[in-house]
C-alpha atoms as one frame of an Amber mdcrd trajectory, in Angstrom:
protein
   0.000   0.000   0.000   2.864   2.372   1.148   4.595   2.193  -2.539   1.136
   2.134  -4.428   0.967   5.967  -2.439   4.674   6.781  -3.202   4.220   6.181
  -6.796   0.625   8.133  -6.994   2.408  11.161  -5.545   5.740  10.806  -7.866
   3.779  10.775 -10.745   1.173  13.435  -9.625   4.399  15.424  -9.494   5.327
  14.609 -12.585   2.223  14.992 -14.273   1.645  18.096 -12.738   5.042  19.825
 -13.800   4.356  18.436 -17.508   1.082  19.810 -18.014   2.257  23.334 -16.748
   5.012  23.538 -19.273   2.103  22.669 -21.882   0.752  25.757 -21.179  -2.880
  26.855 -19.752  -5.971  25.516 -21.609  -9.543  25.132 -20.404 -10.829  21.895
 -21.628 -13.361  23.707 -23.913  -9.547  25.864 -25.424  -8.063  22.426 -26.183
  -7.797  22.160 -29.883  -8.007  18.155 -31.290  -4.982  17.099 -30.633  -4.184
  18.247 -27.549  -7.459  16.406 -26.214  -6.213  13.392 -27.657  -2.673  13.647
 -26.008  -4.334  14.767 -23.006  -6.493  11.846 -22.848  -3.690   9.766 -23.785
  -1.546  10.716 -20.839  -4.337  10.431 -18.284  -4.589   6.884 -19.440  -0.876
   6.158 -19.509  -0.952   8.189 -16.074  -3.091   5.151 -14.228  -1.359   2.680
 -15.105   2.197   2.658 -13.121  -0.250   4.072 -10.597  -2.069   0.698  -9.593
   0.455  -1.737 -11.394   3.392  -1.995  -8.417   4.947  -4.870 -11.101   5.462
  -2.413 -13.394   8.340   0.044 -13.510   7.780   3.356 -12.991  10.104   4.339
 -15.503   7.741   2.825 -17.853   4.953   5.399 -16.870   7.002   7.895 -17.607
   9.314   7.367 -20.714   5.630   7.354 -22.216   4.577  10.674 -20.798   7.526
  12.489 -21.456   7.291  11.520 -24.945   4.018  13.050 -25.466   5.575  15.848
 -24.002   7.942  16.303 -26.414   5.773  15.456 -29.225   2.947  17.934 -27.853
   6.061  20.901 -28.269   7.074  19.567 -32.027   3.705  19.897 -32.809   2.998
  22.745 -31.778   5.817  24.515 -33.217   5.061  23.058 -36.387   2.329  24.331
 -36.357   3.045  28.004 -35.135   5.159  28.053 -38.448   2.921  26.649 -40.923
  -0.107  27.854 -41.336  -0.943  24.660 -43.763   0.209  22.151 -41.111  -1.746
  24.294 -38.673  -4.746  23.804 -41.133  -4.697  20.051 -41.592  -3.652  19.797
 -38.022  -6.677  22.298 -36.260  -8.851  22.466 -39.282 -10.430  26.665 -39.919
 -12.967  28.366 -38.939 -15.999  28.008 -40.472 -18.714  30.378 -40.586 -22.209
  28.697 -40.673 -24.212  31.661 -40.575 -24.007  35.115 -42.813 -26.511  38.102
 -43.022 -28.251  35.664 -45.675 -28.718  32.661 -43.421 -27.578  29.331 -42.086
 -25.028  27.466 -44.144 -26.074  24.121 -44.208 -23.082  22.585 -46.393 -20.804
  23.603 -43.445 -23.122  22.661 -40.350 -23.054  18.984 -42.234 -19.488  19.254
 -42.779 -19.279  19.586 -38.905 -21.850  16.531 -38.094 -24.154  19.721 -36.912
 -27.884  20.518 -37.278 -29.909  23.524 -37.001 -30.940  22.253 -33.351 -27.377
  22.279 -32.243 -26.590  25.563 -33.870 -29.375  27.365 -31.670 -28.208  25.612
 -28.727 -24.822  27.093 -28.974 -26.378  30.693 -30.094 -28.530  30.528 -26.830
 -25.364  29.635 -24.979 -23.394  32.606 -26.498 -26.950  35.016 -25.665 -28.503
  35.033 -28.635 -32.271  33.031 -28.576 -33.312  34.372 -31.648 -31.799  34.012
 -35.200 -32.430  37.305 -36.398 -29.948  39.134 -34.005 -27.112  37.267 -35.628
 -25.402  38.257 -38.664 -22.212  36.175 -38.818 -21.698  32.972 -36.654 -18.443
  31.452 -36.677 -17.463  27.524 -35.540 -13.709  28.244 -33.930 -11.249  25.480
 -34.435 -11.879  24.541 -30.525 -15.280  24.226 -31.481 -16.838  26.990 -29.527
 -18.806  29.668 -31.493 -18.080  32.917 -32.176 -21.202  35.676 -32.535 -21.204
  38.933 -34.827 -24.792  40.219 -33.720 -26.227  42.461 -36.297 -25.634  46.001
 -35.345 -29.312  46.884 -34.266 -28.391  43.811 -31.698 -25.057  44.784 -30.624
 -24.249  45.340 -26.986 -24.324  49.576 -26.130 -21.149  51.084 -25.857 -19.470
  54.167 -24.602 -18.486  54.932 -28.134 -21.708  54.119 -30.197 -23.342  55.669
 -27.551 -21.223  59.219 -28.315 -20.213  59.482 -24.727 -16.556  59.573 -23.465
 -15.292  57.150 -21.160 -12.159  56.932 -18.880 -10.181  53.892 -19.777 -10.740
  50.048 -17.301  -7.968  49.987 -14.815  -6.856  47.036 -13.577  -8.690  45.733
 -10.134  -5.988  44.267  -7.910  -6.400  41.818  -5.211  -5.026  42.645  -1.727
  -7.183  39.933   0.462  -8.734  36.687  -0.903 -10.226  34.535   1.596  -8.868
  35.933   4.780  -4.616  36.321   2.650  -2.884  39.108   2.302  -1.722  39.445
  -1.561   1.658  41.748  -0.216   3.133  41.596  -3.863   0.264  43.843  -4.867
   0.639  46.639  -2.449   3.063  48.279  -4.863   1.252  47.206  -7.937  -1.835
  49.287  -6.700  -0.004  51.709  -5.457  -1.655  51.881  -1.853   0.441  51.128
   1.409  -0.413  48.606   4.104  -1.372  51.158   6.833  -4.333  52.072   4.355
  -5.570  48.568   3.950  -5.559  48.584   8.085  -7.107  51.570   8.344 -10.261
  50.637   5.908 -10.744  47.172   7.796 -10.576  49.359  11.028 -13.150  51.948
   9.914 -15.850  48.168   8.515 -14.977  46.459  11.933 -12.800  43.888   9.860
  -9.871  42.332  10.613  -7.883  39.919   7.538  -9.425  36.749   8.458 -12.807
  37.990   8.116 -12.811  39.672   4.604 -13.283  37.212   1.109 -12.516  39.551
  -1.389 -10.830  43.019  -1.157  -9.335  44.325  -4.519  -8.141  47.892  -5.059
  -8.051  49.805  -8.298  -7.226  53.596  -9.990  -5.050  54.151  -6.897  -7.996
  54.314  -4.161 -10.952  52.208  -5.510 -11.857  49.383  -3.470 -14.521  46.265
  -3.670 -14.577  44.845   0.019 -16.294  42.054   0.334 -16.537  40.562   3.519
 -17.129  36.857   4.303 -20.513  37.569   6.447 -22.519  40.406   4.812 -23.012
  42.977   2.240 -20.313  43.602   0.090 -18.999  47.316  -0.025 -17.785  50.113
  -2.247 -15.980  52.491  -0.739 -12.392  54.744  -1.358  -8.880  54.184   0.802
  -8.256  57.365   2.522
């Protein structure tokens, strides 16, 4: 039992540090053949896991290989555009100002029904709002409403806007994020003195982020969350 748990941890490890230096993908950002290698590894993964007669080296000669076929790949395919193609396939845009494209919804095994569930998913329940739809390579879909249906804007609108600054997190769940003291540009004593002036102390707050210098969202783990500005 002891070496069945030594070998699940040495190869959580190792799995671990190989799917970092693959880079960060939802599942739904995978593109084909990174699902199959990661599917591929998971199953090679289980194996030296619950098989004490088998070397562990033999878990992960296997693993590392994918590894290094996973980078070839996609290097290849960051240089060739027609590798890239066969490789990922294009995007494919199944619905224009004049209407569905049914050629290319059953050149993707689609139908209409599955179309509208993925325009419903992406906020659009009726077909009129949409003037280009686009299948990605990942196979999510990609929405151009039509501009009668486009979301309202400080710019359509005519009305000038101050540019997003970036919200940075001092406390999540009760830690202090001390790296981004400087970032925001706010000092500790300030943090202290807002948590002093809610009845807070660090444990008690989920969420406090700071942003434009003196902006804060505090919100604390029992109640109301609060807007306020650092002093």
């Amino acid at each position: 039992m002891l070496i069945v748990f030594v070998r699940s941890i040495i190869i959580y490890v190792f799995l671990l540090v190989i799917m970092r230096l693959m880079g960060k993908r939802q599942l739904s950002e995978l593109q084909p053949f990174e699902f199959v290698i990661t599917l591929i590894i998971a199953e090679l993964a289980c194996i030296p896991m619950a098989e004490v007669q088998i070397p562990l080296i033999y878990g992960i000669i296997p693993i590392f290989t994918l590894f290094v076929v996973h980078l070839f790949i996609t290097k290849l395919a960051s240089k060739s555009l027609r590798f890239n193609r066969f490789l990922n396939g294009r995007p494919m845009v199944v619905m224009t100002p004049g209407g569905i494209d049914m050629r290319l919804l059953k050149e993707l095994n689609m139908n209409v029904t599955d179309l509208l569930h993925a325009l419903r998913a992406a906020g659009y329940f009726y077909p009129d709002e949409v003037a280009y739809a686009i299948i990605e390579t990942n196979g999510q879909l990609s929405v151009l409403p039509k501009g009668a249906n486009a979301p309202l804007s400080a710019e359509t609108a005519g009305i000038e806007a101050e540019d997003s600054e970036m919200p940075y997190p001092i406390i999540c769940e009760g830690v202090v994020e001390h790296a981004n003291f400087d970032l925001a540009g706010i000092s500790e004593q300030q943090v202290d003195d807002l948590l002093a002036q809610n009845d807070l102390k660090t444990k008690d707050v989920m969420l406090l982020t700071v942003h434009g210098g003196n902006q804060v969202y505090l919100q604390p783990k029992c109640g109301n969350a609060v807007i306020c500005e650092l002093s």
